[in-house]
MDTraj code that builds the backbone (N, CA, C; nanometers):
import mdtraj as md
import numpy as np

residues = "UNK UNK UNK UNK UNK UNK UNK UNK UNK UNK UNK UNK UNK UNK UNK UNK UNK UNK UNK UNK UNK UNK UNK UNK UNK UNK UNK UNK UNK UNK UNK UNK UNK UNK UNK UNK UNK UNK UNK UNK UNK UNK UNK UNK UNK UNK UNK UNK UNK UNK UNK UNK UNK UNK UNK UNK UNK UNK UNK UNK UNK UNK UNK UNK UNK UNK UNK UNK UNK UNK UNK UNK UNK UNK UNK UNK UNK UNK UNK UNK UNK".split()
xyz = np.array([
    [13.8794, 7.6114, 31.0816],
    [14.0065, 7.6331, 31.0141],
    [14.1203, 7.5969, 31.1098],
    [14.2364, 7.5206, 31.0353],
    [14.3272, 7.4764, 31.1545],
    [14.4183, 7.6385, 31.1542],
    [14.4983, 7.5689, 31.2570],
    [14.5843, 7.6879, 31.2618],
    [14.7217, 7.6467, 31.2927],
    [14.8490, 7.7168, 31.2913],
    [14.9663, 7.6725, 31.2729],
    [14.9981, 7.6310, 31.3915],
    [14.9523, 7.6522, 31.5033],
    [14.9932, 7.5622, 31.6164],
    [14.9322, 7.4137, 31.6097],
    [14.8103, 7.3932, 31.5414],
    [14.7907, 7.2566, 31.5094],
    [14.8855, 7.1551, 31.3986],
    [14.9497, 7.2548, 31.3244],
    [15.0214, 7.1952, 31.2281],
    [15.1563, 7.1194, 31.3056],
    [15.2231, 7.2533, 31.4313],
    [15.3093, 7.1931, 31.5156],
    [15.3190, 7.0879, 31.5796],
    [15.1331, 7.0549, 31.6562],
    [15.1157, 6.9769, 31.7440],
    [15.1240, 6.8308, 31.6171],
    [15.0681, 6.8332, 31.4866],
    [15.0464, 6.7154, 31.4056],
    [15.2008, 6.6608, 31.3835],
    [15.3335, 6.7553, 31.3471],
    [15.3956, 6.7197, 31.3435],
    [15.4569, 6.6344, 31.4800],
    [15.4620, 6.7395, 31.5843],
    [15.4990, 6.6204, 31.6912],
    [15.4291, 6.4854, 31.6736],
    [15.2968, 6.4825, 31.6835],
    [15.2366, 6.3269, 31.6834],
    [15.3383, 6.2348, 31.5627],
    [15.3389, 6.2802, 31.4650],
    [15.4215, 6.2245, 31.3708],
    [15.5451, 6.1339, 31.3952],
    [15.6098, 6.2553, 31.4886],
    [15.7722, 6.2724, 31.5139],
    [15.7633, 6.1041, 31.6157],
    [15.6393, 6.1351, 31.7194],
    [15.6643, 6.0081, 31.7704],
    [15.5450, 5.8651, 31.7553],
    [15.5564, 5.8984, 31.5996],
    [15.4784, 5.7501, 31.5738],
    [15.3249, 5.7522, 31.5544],
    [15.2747, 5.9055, 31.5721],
    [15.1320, 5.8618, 31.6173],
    [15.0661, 5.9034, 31.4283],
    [15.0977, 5.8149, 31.3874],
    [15.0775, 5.8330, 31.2472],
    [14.8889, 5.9024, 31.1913],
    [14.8026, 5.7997, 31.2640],
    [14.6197, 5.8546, 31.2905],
    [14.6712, 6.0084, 31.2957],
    [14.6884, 6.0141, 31.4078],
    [14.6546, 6.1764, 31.4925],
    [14.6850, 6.2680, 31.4340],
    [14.8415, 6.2677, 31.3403],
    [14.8787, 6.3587, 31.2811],
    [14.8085, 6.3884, 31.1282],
    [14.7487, 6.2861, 31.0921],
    [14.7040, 6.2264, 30.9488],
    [14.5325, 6.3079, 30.9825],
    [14.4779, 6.2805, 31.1542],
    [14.3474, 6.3768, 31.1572],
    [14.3646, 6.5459, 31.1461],
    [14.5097, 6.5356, 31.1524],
    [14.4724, 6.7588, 31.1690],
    [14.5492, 6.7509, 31.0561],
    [14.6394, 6.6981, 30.9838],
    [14.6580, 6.7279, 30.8455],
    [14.5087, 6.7279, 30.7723],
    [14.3866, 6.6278, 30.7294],
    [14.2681, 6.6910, 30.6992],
    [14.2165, 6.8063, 30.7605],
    [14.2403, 6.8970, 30.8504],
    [14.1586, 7.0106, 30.8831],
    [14.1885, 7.1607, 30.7748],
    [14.2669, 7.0976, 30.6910],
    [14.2671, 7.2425, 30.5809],
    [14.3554, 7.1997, 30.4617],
    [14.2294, 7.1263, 30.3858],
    [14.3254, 7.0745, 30.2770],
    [14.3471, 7.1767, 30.1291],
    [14.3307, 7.3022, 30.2157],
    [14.3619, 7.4164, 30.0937],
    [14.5040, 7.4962, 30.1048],
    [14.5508, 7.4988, 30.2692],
    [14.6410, 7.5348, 30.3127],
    [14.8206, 7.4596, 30.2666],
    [14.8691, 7.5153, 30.2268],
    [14.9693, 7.4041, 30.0948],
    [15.0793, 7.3090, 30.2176],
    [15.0969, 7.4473, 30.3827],
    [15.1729, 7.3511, 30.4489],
    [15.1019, 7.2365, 30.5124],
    [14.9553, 7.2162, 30.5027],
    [14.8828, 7.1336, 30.5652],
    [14.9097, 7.0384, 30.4503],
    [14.9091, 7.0804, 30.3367],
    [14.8818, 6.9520, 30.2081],
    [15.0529, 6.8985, 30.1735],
    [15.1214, 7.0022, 30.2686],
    [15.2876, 6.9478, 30.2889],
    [15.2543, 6.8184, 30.3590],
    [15.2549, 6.8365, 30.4746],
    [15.2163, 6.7809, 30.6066],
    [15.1453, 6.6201, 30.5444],
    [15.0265, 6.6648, 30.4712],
    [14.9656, 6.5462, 30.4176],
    [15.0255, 6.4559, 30.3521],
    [15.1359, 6.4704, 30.2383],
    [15.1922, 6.4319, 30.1622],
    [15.3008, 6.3708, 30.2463],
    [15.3447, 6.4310, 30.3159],
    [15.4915, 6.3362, 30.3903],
    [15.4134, 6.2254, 30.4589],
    [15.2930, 6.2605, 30.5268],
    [15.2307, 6.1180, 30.5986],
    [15.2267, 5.9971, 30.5331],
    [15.1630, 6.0446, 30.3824],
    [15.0845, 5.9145, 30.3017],
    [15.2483, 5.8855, 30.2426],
    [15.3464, 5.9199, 30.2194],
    [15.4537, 5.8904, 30.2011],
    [15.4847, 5.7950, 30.3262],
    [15.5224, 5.8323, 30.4346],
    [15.5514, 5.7826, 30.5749],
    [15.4510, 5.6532, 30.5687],
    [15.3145, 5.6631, 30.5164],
    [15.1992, 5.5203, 30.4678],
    [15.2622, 5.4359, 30.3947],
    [15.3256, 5.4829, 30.3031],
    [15.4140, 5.3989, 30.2336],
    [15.2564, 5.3874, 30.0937],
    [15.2112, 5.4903, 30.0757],
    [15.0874, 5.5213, 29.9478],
    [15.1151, 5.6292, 29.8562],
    [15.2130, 5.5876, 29.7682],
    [15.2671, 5.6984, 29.7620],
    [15.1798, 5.7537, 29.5991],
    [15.1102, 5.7025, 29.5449],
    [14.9864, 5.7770, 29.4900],
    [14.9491, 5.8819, 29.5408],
    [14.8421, 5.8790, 29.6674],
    [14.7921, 5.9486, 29.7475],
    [14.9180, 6.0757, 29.8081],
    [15.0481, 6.0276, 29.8053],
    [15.1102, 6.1384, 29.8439],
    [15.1342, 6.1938, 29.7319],
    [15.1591, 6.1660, 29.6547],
    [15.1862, 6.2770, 29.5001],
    [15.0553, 6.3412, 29.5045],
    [14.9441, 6.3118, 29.5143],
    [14.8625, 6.4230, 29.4764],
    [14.8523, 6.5521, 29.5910],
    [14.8958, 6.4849, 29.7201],
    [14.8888, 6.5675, 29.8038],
    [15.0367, 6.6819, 29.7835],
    [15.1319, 6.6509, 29.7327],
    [15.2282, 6.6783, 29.7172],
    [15.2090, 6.7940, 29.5654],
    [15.1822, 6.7540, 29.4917],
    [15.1055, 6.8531, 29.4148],
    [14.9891, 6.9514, 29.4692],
    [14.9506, 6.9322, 29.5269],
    [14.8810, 7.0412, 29.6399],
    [14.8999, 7.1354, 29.7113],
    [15.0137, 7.1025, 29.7679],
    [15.1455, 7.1643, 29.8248],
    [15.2344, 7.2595, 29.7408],
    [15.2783, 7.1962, 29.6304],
    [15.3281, 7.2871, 29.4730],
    [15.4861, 7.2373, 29.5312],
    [15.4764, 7.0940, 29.5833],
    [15.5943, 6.9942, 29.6438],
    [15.6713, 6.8641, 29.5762],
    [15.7266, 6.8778, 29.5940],
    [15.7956, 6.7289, 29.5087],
    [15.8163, 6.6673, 29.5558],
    [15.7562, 6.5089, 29.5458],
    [15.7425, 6.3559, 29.6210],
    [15.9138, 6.3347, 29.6609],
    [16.0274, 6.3679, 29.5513],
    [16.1519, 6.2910, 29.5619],
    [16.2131, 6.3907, 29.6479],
    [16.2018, 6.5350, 29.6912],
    [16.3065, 6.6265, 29.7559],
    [16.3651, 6.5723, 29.8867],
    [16.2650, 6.4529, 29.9163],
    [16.3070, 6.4151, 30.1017],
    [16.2809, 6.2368, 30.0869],
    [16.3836, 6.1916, 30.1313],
    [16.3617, 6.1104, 30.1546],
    [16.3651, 6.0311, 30.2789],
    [16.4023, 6.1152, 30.3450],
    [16.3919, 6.0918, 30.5069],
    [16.2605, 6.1421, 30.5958],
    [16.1815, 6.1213, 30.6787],
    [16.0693, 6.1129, 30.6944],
    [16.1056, 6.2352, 30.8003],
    [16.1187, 6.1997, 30.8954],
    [16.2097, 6.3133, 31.0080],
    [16.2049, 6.4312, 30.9215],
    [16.3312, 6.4504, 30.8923],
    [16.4139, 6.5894, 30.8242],
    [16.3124, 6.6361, 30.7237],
    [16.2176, 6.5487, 30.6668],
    [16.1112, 6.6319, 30.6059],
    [16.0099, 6.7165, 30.6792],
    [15.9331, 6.6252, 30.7924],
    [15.8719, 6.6930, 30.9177],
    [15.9507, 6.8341, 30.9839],
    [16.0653, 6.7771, 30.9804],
    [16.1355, 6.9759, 31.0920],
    [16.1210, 7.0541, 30.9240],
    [16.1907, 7.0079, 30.8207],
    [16.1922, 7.1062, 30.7341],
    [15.9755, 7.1742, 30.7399],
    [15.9186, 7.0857, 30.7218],
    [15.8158, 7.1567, 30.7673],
    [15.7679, 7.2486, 30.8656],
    [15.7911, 7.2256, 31.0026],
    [15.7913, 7.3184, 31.1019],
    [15.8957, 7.4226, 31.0942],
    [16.0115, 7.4243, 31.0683],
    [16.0979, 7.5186, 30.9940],
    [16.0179, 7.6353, 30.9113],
    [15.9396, 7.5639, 30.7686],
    [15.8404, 7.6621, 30.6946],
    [15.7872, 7.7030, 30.7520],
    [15.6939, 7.7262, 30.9190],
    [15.6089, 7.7446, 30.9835],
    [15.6603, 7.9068, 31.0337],
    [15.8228, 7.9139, 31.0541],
    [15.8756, 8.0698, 31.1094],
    [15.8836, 8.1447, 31.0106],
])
top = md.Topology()
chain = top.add_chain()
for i, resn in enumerate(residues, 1):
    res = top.add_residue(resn, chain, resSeq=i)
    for name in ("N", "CA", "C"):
        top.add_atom(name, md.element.get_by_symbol(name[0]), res)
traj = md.Trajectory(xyz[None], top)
């Protein structure tokens, strides 16, 4: 089971590019809704954005609320306090 310091560490990878790394610990709990947050901004950030709507529905998230890739990531770690 991941845990919320992995969610932190995925977002950093994110923050600087490491698109894989963050995309491997977003799969470590695809029941957890901020992990299936997390998931959904990636495959968005993929530019797949199929795959992010469903993840985004997973989440109980909406594909259009962010359209900035960044400010979606902190608003995520934000949800984390």
């Amino acid at each position: 089971m991941a845990s919320a310091q992995d969610l932190k560490r995925a977002i950093d990878l994110a923050l600087t590019g490491d698109w894989d790394g963050a995309h491997g610990v977003a799969q470590r709990d695809e029941a957890d809704p901020l992990f299936c947050w997390l998931h959904a901004c990636l495959h968005k950030i993929e530019g797949d954005s199929g795959n992010s709507r469903y993840w985004y529905a997973k989440a109980r998230r909406r594909f259009e609320d962010f359209s900035d890739p960044k400010a979606e990531l902190e608003a995520i770690r934000a949800a984390l306090a």
